[in-house]
PDB file with SEQRES, HELIX, SHEET and CRYST1 records, atoms N, CA, C and O in Angstrom:
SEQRES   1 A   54  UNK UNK UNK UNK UNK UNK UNK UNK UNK UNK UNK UNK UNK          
SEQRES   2 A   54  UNK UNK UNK UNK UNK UNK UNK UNK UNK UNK UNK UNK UNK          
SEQRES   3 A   54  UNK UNK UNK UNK UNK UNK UNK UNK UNK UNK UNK UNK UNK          
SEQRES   4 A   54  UNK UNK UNK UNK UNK UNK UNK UNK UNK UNK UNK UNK UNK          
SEQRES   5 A   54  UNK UNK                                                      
HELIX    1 AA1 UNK A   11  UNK A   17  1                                   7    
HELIX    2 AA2 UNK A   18  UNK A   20  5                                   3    
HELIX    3 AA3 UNK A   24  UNK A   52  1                                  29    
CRYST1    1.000    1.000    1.000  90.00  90.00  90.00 P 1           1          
ATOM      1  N   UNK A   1     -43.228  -8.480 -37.542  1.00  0.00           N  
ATOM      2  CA  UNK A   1     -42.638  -7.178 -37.448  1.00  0.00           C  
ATOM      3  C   UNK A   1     -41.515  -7.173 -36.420  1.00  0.00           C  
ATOM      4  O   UNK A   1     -41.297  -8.232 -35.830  1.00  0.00           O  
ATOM      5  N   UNK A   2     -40.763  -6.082 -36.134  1.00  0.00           N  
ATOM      6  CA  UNK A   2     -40.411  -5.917 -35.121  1.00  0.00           C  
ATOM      7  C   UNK A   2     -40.501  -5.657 -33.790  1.00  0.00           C  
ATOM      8  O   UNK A   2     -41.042  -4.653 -33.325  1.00  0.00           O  
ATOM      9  N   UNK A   3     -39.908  -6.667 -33.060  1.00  0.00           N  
ATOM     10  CA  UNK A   3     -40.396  -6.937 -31.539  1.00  0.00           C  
ATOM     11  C   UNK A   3     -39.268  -7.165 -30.558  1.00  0.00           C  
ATOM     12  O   UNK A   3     -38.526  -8.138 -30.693  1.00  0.00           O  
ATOM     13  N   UNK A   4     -39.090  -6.146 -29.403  1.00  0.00           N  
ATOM     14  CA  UNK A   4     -38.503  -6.122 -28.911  1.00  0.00           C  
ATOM     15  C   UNK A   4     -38.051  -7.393 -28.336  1.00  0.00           C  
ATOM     16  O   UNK A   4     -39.071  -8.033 -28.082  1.00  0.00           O  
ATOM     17  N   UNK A   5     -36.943  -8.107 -27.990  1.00  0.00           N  
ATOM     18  CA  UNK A   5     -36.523  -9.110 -27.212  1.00  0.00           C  
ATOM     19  C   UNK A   5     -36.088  -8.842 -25.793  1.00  0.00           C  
ATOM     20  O   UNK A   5     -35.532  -7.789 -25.479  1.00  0.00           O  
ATOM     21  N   UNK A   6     -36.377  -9.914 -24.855  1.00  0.00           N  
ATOM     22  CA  UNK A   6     -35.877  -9.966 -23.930  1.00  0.00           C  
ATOM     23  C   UNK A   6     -34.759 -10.456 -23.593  1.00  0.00           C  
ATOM     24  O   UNK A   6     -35.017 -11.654 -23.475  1.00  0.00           O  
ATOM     25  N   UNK A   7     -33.249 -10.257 -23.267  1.00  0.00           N  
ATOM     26  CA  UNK A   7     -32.110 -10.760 -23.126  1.00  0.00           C  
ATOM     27  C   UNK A   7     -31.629 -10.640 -21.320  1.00  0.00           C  
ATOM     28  O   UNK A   7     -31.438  -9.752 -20.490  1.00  0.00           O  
ATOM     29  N   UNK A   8     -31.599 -11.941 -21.386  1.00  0.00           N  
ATOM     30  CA  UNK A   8     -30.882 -11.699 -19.223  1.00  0.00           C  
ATOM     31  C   UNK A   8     -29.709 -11.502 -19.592  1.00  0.00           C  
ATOM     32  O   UNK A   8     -28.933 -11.759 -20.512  1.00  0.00           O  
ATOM     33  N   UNK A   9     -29.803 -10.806 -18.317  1.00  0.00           N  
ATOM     34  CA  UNK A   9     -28.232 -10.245 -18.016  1.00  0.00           C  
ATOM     35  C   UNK A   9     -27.425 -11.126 -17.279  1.00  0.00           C  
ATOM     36  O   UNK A   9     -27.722 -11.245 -16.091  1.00  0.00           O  
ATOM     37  N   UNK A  10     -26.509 -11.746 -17.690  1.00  0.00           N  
ATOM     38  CA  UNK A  10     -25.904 -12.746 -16.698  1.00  0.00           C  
ATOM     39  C   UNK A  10     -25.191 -12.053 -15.948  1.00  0.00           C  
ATOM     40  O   UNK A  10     -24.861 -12.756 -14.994  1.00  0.00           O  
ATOM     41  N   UNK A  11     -24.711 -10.889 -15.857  1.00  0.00           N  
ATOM     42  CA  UNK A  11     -23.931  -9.714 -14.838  1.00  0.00           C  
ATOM     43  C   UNK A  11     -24.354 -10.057 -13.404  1.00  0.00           C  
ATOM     44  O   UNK A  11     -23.777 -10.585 -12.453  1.00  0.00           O  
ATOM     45  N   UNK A  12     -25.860  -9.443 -13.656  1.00  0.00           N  
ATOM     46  CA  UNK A  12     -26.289  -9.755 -12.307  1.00  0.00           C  
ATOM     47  C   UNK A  12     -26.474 -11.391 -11.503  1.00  0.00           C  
ATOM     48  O   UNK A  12     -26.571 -11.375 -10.276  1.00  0.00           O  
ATOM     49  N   UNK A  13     -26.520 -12.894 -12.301  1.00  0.00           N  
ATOM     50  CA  UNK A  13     -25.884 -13.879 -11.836  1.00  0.00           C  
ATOM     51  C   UNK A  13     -24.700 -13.983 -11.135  1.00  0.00           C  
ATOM     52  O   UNK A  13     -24.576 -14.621 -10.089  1.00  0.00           O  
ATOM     53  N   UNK A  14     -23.591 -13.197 -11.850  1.00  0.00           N  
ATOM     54  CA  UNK A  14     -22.220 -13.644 -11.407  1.00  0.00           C  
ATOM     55  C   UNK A  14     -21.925 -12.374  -9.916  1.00  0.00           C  
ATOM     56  O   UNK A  14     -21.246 -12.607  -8.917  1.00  0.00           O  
ATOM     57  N   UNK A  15     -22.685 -11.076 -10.232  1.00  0.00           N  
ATOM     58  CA  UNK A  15     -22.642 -10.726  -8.884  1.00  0.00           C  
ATOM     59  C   UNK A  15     -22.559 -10.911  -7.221  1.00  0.00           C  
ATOM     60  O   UNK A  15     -21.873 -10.537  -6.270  1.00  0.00           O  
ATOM     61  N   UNK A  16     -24.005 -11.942  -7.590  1.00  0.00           N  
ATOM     62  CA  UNK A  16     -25.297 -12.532  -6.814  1.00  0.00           C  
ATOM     63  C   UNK A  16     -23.924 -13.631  -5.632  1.00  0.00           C  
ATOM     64  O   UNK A  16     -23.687 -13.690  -4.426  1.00  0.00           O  
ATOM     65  N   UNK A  17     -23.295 -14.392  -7.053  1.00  0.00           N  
ATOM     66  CA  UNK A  17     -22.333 -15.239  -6.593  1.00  0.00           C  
ATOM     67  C   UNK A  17     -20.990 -14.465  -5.756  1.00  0.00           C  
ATOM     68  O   UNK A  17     -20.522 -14.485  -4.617  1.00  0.00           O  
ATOM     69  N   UNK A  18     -20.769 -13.953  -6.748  1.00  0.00           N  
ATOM     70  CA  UNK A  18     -19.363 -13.295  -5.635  1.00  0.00           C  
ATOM     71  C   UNK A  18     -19.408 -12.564  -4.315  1.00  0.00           C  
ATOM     72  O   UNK A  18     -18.584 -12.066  -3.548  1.00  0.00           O  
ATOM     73  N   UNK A  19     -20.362 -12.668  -4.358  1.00  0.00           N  
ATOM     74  CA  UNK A  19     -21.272 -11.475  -3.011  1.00  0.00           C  
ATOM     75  C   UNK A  19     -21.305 -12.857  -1.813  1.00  0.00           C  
ATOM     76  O   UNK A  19     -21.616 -12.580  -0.654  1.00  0.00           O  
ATOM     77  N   UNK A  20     -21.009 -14.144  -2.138  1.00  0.00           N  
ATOM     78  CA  UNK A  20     -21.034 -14.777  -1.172  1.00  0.00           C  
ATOM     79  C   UNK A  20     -19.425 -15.312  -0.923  1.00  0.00           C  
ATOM     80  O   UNK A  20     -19.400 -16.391  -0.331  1.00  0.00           O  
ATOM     81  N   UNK A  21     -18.205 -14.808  -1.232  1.00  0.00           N  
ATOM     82  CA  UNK A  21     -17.027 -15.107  -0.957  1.00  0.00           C  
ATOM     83  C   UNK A  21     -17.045 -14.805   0.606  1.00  0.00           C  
ATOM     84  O   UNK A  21     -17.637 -13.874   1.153  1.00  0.00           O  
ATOM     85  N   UNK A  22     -16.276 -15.785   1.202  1.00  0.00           N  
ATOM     86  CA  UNK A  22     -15.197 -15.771   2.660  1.00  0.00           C  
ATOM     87  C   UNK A  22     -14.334 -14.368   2.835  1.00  0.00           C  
ATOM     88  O   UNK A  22     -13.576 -13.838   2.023  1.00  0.00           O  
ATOM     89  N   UNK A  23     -14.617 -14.048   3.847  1.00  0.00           N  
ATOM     90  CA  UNK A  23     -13.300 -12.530   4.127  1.00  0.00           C  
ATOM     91  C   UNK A  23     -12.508 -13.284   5.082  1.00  0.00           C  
ATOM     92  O   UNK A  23     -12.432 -13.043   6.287  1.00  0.00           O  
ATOM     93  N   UNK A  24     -11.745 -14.502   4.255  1.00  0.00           N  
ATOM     94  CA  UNK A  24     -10.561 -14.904   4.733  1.00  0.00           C  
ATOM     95  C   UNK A  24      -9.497 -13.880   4.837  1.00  0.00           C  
ATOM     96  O   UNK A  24      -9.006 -13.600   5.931  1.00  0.00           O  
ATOM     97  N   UNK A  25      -9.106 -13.285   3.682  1.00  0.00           N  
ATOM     98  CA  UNK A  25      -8.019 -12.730   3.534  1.00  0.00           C  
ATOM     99  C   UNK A  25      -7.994 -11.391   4.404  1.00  0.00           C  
ATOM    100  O   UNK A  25      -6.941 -10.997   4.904  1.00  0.00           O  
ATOM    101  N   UNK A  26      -9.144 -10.744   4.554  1.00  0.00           N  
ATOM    102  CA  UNK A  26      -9.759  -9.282   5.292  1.00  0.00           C  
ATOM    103  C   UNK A  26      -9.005 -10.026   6.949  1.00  0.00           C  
ATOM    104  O   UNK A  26      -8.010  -9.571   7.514  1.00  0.00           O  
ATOM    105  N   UNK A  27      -9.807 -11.193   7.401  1.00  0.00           N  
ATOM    106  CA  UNK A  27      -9.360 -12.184   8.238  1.00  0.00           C  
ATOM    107  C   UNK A  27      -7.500 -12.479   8.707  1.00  0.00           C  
ATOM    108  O   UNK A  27      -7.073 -12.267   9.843  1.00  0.00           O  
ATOM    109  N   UNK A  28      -6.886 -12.844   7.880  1.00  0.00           N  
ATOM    110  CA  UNK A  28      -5.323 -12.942   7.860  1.00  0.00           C  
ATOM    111  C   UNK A  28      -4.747 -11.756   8.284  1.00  0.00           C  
ATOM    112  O   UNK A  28      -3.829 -11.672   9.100  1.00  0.00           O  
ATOM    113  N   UNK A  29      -5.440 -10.612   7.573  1.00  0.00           N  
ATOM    114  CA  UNK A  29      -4.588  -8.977   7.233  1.00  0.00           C  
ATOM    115  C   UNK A  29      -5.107  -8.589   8.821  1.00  0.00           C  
ATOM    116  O   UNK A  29      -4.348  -7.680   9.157  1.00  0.00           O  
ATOM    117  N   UNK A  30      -5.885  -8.813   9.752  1.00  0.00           N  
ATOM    118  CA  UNK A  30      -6.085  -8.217  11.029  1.00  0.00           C  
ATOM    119  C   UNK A  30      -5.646  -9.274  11.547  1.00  0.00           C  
ATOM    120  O   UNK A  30      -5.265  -8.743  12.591  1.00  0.00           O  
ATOM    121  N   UNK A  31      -5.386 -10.334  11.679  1.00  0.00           N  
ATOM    122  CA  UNK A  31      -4.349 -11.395  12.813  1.00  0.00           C  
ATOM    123  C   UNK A  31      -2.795 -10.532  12.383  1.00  0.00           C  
ATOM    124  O   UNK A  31      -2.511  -9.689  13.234  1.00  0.00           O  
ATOM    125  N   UNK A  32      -1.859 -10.618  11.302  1.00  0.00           N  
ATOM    126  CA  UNK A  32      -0.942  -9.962  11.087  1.00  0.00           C  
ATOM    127  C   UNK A  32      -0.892  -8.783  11.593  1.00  0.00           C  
ATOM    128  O   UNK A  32       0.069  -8.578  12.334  1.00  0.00           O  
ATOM    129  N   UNK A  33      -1.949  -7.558  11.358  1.00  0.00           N  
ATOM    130  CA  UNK A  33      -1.605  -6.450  12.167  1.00  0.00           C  
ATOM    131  C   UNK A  33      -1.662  -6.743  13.623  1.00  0.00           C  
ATOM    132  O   UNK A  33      -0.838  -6.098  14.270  1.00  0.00           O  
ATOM    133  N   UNK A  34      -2.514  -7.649  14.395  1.00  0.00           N  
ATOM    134  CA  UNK A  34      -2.514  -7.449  15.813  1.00  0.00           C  
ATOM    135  C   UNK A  34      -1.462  -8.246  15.974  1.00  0.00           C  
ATOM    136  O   UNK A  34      -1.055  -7.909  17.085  1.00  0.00           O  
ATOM    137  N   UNK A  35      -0.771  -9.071  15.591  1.00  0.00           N  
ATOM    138  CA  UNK A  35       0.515  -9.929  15.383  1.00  0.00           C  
ATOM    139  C   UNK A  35       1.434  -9.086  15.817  1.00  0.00           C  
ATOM    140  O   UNK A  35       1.945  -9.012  16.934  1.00  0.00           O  
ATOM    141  N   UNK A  36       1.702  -8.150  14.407  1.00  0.00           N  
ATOM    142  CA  UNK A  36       3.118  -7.483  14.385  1.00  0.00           C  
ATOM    143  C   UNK A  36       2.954  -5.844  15.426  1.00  0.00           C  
ATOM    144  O   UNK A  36       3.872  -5.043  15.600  1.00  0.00           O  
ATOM    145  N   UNK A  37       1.767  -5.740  15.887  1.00  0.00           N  
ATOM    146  CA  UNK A  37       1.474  -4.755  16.957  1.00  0.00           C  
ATOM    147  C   UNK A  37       1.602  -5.105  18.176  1.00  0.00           C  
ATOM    148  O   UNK A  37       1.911  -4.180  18.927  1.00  0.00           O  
ATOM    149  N   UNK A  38       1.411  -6.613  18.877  1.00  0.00           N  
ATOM    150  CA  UNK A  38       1.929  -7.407  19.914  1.00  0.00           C  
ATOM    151  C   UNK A  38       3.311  -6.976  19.705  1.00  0.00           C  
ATOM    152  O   UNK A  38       3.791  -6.073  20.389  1.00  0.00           O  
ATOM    153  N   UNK A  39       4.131  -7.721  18.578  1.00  0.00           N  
ATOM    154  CA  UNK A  39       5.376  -7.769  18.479  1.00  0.00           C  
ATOM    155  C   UNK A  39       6.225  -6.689  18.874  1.00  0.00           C  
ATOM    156  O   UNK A  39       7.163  -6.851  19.655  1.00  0.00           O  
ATOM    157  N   UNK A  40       5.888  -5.460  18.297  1.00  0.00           N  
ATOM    158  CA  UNK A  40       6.126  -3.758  18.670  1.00  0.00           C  
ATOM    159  C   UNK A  40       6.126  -3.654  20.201  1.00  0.00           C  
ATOM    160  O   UNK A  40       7.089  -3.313  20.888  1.00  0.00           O  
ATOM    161  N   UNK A  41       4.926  -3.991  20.626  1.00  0.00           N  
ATOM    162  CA  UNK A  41       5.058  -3.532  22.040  1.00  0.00           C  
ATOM    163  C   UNK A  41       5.550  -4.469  22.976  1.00  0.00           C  
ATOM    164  O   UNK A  41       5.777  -3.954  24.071  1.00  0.00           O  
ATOM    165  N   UNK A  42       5.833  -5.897  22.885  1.00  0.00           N  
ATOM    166  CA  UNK A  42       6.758  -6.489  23.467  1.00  0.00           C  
ATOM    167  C   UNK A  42       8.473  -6.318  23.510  1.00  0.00           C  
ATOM    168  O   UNK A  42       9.304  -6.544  24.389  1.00  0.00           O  
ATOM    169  N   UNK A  43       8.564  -5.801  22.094  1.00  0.00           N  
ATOM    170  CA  UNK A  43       9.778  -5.437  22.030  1.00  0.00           C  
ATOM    171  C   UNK A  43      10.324  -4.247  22.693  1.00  0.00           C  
ATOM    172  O   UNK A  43      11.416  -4.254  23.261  1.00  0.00           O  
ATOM    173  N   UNK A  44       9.327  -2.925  22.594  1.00  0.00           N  
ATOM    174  CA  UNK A  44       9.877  -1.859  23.448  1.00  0.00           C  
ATOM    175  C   UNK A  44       9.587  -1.878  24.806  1.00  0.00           C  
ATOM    176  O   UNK A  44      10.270  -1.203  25.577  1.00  0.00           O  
ATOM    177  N   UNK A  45       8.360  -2.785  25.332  1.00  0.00           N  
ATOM    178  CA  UNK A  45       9.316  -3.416  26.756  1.00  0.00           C  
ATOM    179  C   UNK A  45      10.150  -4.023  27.245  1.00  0.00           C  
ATOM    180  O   UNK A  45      10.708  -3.883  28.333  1.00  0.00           O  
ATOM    181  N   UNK A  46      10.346  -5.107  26.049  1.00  0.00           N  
ATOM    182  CA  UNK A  46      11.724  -5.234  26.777  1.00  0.00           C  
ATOM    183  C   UNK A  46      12.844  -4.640  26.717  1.00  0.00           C  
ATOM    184  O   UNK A  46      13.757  -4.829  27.521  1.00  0.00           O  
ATOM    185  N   UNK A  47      12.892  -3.641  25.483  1.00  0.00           N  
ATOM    186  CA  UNK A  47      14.247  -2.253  25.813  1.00  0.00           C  
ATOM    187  C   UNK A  47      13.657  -1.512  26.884  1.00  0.00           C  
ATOM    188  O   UNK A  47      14.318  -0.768  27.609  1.00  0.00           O  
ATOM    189  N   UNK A  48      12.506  -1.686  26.991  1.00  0.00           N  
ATOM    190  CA  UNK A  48      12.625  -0.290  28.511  1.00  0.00           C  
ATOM    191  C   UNK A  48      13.284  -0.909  29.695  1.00  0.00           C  
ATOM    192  O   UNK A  48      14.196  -0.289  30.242  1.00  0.00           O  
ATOM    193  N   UNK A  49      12.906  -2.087  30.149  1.00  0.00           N  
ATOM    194  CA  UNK A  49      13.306  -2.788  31.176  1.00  0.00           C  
ATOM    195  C   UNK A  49      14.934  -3.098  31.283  1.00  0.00           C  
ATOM    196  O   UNK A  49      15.516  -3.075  32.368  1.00  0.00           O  
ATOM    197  N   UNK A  50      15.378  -3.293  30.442  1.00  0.00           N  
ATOM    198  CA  UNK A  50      16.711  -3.835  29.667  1.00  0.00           C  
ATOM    199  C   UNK A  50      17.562  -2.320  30.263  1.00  0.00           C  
ATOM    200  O   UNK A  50      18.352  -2.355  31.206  1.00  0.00           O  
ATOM    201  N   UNK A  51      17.266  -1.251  29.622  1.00  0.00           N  
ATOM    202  CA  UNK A  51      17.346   0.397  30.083  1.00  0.00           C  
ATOM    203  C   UNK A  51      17.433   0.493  31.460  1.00  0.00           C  
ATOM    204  O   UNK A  51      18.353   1.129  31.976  1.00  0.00           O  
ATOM    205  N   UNK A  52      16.368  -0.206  32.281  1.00  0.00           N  
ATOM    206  CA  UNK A  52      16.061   0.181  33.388  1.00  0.00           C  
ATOM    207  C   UNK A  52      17.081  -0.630  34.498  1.00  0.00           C  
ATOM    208  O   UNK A  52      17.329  -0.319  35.663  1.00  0.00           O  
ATOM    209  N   UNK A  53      17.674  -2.018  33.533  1.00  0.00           N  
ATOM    210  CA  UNK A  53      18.383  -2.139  35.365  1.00  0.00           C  
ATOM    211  C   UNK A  53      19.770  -1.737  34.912  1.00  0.00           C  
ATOM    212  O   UNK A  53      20.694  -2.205  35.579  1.00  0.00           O  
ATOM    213  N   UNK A  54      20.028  -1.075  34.054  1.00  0.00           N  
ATOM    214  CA  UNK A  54      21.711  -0.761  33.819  1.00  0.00           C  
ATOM    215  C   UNK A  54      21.663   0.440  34.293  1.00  0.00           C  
ATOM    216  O   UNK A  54      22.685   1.126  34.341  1.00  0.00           O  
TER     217      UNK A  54                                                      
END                                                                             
């Protein structure tokens, strides 16, 4: 007769896996912001100073 089957879900395999990737890139994107936020504030000290002995 008819009988229900059981079928896996391979969904939840490939989840399981991606759930263990590197946050390299999360990683890169906060060195660049504290990078180019150093960069900012080195630069408008040295126009303040630059300002300051003229």
């Amino acid at each position: 007769m008819n009988q229900k089957e059981q079928v896996s879900n391979d969904r939840d395999e490939v989840s399981q896996e991606q759930g263990n990737l590197s946050n390299t890139a999360t990683n890169m994107f906060n060195y660049f912001l504290f990078g180019g936020g150093l960069m900012i504030v080195g630069i408008l000290v040295f126009i303040f100073y630059r300002r300051r002995k003229q």
